[in-house]
C-alpha positions as CSV (number, residue, x, y, z in Angstrom):
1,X,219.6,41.0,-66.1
2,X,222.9,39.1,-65.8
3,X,221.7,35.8,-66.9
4,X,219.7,37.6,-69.6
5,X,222.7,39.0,-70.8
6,X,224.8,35.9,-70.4
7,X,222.1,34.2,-72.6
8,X,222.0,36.6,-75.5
9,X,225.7,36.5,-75.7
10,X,226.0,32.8,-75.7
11,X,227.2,31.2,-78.5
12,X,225.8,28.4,-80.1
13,X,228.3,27.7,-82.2
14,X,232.4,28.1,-83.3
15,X,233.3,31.3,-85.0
16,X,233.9,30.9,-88.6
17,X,236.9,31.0,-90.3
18,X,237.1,32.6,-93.8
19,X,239.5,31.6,-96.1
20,X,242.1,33.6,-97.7
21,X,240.1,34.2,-100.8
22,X,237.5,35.0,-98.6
23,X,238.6,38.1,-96.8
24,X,240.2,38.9,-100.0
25,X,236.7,39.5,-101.8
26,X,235.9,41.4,-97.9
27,X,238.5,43.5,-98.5
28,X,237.7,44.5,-102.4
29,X,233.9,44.8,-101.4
30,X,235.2,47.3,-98.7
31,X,237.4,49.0,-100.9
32,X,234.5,49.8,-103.4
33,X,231.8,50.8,-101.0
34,X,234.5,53.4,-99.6
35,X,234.7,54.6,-103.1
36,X,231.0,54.6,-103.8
37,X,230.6,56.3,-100.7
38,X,233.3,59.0,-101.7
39,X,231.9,59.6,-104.8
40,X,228.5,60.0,-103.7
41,X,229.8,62.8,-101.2
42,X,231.5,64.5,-104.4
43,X,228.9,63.7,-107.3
44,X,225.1,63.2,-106.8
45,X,225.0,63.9,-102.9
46,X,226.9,67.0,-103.6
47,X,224.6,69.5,-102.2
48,X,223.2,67.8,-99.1
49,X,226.9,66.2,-98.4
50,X,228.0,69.8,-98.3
51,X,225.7,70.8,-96.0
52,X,227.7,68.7,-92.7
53,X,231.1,68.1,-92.5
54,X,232.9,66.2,-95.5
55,X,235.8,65.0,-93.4
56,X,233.1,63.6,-91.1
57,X,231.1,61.9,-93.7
58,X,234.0,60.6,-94.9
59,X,235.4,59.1,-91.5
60,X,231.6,57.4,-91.3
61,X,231.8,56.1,-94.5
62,X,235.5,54.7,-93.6
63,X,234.7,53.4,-90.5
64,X,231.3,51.2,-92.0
65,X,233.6,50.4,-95.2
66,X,236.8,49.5,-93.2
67,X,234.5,47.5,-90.8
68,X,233.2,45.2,-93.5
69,X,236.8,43.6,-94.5
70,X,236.4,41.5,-91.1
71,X,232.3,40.9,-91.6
72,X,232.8,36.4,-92.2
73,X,235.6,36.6,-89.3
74,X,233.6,39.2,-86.2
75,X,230.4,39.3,-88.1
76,X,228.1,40.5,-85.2
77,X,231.0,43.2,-83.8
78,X,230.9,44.5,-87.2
79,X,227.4,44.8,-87.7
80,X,227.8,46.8,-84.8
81,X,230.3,49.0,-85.5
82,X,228.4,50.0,-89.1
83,X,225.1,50.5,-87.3
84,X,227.2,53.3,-85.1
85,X,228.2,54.5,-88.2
86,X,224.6,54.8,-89.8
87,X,223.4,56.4,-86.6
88,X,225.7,58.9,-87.2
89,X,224.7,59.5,-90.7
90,X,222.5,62.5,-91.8
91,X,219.0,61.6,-92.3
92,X,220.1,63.7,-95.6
93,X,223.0,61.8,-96.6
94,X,222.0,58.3,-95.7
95,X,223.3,56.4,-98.5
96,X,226.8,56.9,-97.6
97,X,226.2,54.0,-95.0
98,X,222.8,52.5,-96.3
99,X,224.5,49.4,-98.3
100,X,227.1,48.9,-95.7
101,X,224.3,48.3,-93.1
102,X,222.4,46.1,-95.4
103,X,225.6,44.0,-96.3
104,X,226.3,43.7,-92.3
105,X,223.1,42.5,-91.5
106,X,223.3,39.6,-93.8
107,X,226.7,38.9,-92.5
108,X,225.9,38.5,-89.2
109,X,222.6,36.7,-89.7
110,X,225.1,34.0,-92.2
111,X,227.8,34.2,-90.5
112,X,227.7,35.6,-86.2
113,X,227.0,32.1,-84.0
114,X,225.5,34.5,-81.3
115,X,222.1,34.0,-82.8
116,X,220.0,35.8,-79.7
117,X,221.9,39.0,-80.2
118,X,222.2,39.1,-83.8
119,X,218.6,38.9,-83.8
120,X,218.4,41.6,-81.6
121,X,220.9,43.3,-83.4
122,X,218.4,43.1,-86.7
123,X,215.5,44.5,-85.5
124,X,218.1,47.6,-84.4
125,X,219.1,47.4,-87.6
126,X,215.4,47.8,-89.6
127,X,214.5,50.1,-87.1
128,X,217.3,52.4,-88.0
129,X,218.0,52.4,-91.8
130,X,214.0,52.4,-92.4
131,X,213.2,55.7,-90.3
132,X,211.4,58.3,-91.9
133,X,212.6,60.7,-94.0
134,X,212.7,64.3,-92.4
135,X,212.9,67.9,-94.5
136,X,216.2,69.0,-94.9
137,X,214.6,72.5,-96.2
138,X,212.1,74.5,-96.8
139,X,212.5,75.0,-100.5
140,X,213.5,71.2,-101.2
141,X,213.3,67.3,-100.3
142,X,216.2,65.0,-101.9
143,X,214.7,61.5,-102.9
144,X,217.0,59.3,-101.5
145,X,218.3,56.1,-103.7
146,X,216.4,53.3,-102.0
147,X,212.6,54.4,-101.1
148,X,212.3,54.2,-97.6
149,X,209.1,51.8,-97.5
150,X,211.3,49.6,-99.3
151,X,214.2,49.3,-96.6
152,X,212.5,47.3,-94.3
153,X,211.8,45.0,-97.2
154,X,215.7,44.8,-98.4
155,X,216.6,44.2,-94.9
156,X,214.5,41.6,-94.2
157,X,214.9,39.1,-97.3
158,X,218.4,38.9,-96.9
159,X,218.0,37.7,-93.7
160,X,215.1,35.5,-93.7
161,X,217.4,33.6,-96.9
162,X,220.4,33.5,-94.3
163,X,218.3,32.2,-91.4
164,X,216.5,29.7,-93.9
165,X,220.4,28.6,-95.3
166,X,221.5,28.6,-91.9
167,X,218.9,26.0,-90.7
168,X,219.4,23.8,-93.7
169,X,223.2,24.0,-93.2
170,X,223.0,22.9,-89.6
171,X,220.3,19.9,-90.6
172,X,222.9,18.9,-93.3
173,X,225.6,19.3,-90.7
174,X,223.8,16.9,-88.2
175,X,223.1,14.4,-90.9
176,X,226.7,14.2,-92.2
177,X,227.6,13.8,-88.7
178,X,224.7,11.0,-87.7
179,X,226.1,9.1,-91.3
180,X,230.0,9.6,-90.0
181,X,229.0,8.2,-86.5
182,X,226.8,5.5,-88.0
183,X,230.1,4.8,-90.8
184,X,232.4,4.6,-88.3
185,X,230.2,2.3,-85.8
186,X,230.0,-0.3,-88.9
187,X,233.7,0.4,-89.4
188,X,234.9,-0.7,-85.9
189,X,232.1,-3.6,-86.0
190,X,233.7,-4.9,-89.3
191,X,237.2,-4.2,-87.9
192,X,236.3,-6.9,-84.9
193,X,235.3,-9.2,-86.7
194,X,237.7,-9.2,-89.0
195,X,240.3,-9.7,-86.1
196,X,238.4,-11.9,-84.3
197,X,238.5,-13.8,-87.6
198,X,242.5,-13.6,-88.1
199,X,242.8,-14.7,-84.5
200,X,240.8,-17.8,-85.1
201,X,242.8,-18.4,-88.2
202,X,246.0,-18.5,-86.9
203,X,244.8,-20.8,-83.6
204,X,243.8,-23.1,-86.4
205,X,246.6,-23.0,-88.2
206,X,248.8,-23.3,-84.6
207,X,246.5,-26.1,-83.5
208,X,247.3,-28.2,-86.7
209,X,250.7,-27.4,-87.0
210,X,251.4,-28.2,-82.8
211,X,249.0,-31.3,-82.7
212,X,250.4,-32.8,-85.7
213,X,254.0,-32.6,-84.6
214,X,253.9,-32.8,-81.5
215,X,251.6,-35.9,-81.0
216,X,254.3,-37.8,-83.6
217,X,257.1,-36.2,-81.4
218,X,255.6,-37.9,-78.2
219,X,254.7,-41.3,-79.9
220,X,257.8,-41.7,-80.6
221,X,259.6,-40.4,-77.7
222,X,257.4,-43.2,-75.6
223,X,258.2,-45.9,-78.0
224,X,261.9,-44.9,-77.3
225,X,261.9,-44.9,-74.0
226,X,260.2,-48.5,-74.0
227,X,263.1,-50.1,-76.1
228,X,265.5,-48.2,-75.8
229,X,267.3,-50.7,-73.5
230,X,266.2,-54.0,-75.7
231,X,267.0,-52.6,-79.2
232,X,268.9,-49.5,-78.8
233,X,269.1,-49.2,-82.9
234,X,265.2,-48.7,-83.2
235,X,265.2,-46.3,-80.2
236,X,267.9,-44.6,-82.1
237,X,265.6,-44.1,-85.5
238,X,262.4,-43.3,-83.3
239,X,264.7,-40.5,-81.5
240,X,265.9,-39.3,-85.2
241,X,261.8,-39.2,-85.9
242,X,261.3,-37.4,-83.3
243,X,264.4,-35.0,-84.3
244,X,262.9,-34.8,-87.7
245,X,259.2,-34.4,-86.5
246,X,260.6,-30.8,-84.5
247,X,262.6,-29.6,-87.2
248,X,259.3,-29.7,-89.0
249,X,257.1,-28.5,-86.5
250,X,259.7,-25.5,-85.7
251,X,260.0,-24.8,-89.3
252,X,255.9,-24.7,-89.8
253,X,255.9,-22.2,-86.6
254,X,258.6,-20.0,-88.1
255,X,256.1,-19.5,-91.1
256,X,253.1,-19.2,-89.1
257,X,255.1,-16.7,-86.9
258,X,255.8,-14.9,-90.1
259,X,252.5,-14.2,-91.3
260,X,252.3,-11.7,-87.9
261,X,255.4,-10.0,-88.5
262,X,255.7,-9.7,-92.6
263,X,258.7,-7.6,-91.9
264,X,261.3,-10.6,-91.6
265,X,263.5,-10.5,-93.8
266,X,264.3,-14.3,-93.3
267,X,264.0,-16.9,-96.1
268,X,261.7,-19.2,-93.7
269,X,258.9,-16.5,-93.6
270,X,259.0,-16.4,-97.8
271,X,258.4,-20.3,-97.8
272,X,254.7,-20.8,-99.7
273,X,251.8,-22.5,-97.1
274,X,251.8,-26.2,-97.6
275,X,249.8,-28.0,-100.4
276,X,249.0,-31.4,-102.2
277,X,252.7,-31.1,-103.3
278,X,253.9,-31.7,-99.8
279,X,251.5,-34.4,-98.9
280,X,254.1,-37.4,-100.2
281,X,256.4,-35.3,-97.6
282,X,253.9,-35.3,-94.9
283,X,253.1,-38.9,-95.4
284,X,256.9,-39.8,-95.3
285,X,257.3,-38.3,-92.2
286,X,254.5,-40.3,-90.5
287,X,255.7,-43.6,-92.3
288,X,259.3,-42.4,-90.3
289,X,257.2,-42.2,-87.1
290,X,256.1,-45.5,-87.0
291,X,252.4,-45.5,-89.0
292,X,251.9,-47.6,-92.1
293,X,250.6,-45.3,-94.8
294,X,249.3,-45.8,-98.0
295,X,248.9,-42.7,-100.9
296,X,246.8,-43.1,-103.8
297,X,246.3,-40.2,-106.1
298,X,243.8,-41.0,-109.3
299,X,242.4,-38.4,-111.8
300,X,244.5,-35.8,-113.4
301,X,246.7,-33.8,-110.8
302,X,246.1,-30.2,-110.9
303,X,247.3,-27.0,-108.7
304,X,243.3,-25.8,-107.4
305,X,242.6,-22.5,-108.1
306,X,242.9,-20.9,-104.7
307,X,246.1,-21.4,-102.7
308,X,243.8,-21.3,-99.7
309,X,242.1,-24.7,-100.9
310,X,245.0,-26.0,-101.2
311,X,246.1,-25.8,-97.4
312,X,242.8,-27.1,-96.1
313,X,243.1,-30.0,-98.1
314,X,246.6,-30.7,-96.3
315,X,245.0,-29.5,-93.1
316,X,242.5,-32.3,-93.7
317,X,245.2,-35.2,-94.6
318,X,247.4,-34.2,-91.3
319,X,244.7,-33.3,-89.0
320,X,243.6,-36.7,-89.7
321,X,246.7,-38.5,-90.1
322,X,247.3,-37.2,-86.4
323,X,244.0,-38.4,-85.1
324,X,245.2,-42.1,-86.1
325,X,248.6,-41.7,-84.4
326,X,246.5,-40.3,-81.2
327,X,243.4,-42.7,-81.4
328,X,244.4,-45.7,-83.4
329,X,247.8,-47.0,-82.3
330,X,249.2,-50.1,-84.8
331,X,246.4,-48.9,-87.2
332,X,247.5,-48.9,-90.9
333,X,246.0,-45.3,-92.9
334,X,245.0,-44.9,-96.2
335,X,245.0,-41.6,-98.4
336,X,243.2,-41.4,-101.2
337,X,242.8,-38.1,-103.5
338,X,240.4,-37.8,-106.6
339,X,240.6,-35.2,-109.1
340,X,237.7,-34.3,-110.9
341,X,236.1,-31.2,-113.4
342,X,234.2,-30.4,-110.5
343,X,236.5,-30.3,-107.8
344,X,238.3,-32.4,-105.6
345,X,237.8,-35.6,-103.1
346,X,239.8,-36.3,-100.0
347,X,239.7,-39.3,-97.9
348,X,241.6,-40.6,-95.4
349,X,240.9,-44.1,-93.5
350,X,242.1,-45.9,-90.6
351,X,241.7,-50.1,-90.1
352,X,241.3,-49.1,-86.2
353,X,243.0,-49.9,-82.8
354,X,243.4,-48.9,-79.2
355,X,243.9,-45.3,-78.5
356,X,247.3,-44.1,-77.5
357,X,249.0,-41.9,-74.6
358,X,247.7,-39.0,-76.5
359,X,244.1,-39.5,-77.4
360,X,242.9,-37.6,-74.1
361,X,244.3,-34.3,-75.2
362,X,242.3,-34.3,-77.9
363,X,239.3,-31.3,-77.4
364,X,237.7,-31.9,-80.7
365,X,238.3,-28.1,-82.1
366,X,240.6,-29.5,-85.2
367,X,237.6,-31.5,-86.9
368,X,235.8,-28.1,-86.6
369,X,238.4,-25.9,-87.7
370,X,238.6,-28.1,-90.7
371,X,234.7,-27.8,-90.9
372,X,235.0,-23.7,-91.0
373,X,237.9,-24.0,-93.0
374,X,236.6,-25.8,-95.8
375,X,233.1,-23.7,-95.6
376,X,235.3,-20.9,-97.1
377,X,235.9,-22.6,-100.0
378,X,232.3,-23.8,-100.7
379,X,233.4,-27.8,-98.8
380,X,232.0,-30.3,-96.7
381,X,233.5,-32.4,-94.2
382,X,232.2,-35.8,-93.6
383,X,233.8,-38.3,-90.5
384,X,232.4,-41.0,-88.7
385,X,233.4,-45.0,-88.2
386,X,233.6,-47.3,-90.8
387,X,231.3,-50.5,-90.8
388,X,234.2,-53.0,-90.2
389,X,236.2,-50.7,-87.8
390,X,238.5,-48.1,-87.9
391,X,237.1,-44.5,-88.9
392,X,237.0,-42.6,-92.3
393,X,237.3,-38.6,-92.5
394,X,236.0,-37.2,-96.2
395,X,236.6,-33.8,-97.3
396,X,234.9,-32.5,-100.5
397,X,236.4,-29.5,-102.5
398,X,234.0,-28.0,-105.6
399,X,235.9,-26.0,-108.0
400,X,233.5,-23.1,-109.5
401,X,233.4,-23.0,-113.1
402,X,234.9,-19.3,-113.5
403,X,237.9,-21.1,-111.4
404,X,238.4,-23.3,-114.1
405,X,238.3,-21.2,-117.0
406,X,240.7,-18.5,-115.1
407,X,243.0,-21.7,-113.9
């Protein structure tokens, strides 16, 4: 009998809470049925009201009216409480608690999340408002309101609607919360990749902004410290390279830095990614480190359309520029770019030579960063040796047409 009882007043759900216009319109509806009630006792009901105590028909029809001004908040305790109340009635005088038992039932059938003893609470419920009537004398019966073959009937539509909008409510429920999980899933999913994504960015962006540099920085250091006792005046300039080559490659890190704290307000994170505008720049500096290097722009030059095409084709032009220093030592490079209406051509060619200290830290991951990197922007990225010797690294860069109307 314990766990019996334990089960039927298990709920299976939270307890509602009503909003404020809610138990307002609970408290008005409770208001009027205590009228309604009142009145009956003093109007149509006169006679068989009369007949029992009015202060006690009263107190019933307060206590099932007062009752109902908590019936979204305690549904099932107030059902309760109205069907002591309409026990309590006069078989004669019913209708002062009738609609207050009909109202509570659908409350706690909507509303009460003890669904075992609300349904147990129902069938107390039909059994008592739909009793028989009895004769209240011998010279008279008083038709009450509401037929009594009827009051099974009220009783049970209301219900069946709230056990019928209750099950759809808790189906919608579980499908809102199977399409939040699922939302959120895809969320997190998109949110990985999209990190995983960034952190692959900036290791390209730190691999061609280290590799470049820092190869120069160590050519040159090494070419230093092999003349530096025979011609002290070229070791000096190969030093100032080297000087020049980290001032760079600290200045590129500063910006690359940036991007992961936005915040600075330093001037360094403000400075633009590097384009085809700094290439004469970039080519100057690897001239200053010791590599012979030619620049030949043809077509008409042109800022592309996406700021982000115009770093990978620097990317491409130092990535490769750096693979001559490393690979190719006494090599003379050759930079050609070709504007187009379609897009734009990159190439850059080596004559060839033996590699240098550097080459075996090379692990191949800048060629495909450039690869990815130019896949964003619709490019291809062609290397291999060249007939005669040295190697050749092409980079193609379509322009859609919609870029060149907006440009």
């Amino acid at each position: 009998m314990r766990e019996a009882a334990g089960a039927l007043l298990r709920p299976t759900g939270p307890l509602p809470l009503p909003t404020r216009r809610g138990r307002f319109l609970d408290a008005g509806l409770a208001l009027l049925l205590a009228a309604l009630s009142a009145g009956f006792t003093m109007g149509d009901g006169y006679e068989q009201a009369h007949a029992h105590s009015i202060v006690g028909l009263w107190d019933l029809a307060f206590l099932a009216s007062a009752a109902l001004a908590w019936r979204r908040r305690y549904p099932l305790a107030v059902l309760w409480t109205v069907l002591l109340a309409t026990a309590l009635t006069p078989d004669s005088v019913e209708r002062i608690t009738f609609y207050h038992c009909v109202i509570a039932a659908y409350s706690a059938a909507a509303y009460s999340p003890y669904r075992p003893a609300t349904l147990a609470s129902l069938a107390v419920a039909v059994g008592l408002i739909g009793r028989p009537d009895t004769p209240r004398s011998p010279y008279g019966y008083f038709e009450p309101t509401v037929p009594t073959q009827y009051v099974p009937l009220l009783v049970s539509v209301p219900v069946v609607m709230a056990a019928v909008g209750l099950r759809n409510w808790r189906r919608r429920a579980t499908e809102a919360r199977t399409r939040l999980t699922t939302v959120e899933r895809e969320q997190s999913e998109v949110l990985r990749r999209a990190v995983e994504h960034e952190r692959a960015r900036i290791a390209r962006e730190l691999h061609d902004v280290v590799t470049h540099n820092v190869s120069v920085m160590v050519i040159q250091a090494g070419a230093a410290r092999k003349i530096m006792e025979k011609s002290p005046e070229e070791a000096r300039e190969a030093l100032l390279a080297v000087e020049a080559g980290g001032r760079a490659a600290m200045g590129e890190l500063r910006h690359v830095m940036g991007l992961l704290t936005p915040d600075t307000d330093t001037a360094d994170a403000l400075t633009p990614q590097p384009g085809l505008g700094q290439l004469q720049a970039l080519v100057g500096r690897m001239r200053a480190a010791g590599l012979p290097v030619e620049l030949t722009v043809t077509g008409t030059p042109r800022q592309l359309p996406s700021p982000g095409a115009e770093l990978a084709a620097y990317r491409v032009v130092q990535e490769a520029l750096t693979n001559t220093v490393k690979h190719a030592t006494g090599a003379r490079a050759s930079v050609r770019i070709a504007y187009d209406d379609q897009g734009l051509d990159v190439e850059v060619t080596d004559t060839g030579g033996p590699p240098g200290p550097g080459a075996a830290t090379g692990n191949g991951r800048g060629l495909i960063g450039l690869r990815e990197r130019l896949a964003v922007y619709g490019g291809t990225l062609r290397t291999g040796p060249r007939p005669l010797g040295g190697y050749r690294v092409q980079a193609r860069i379509p322009v859609r047409t919609e870029e060149l109307e907006h440009s």
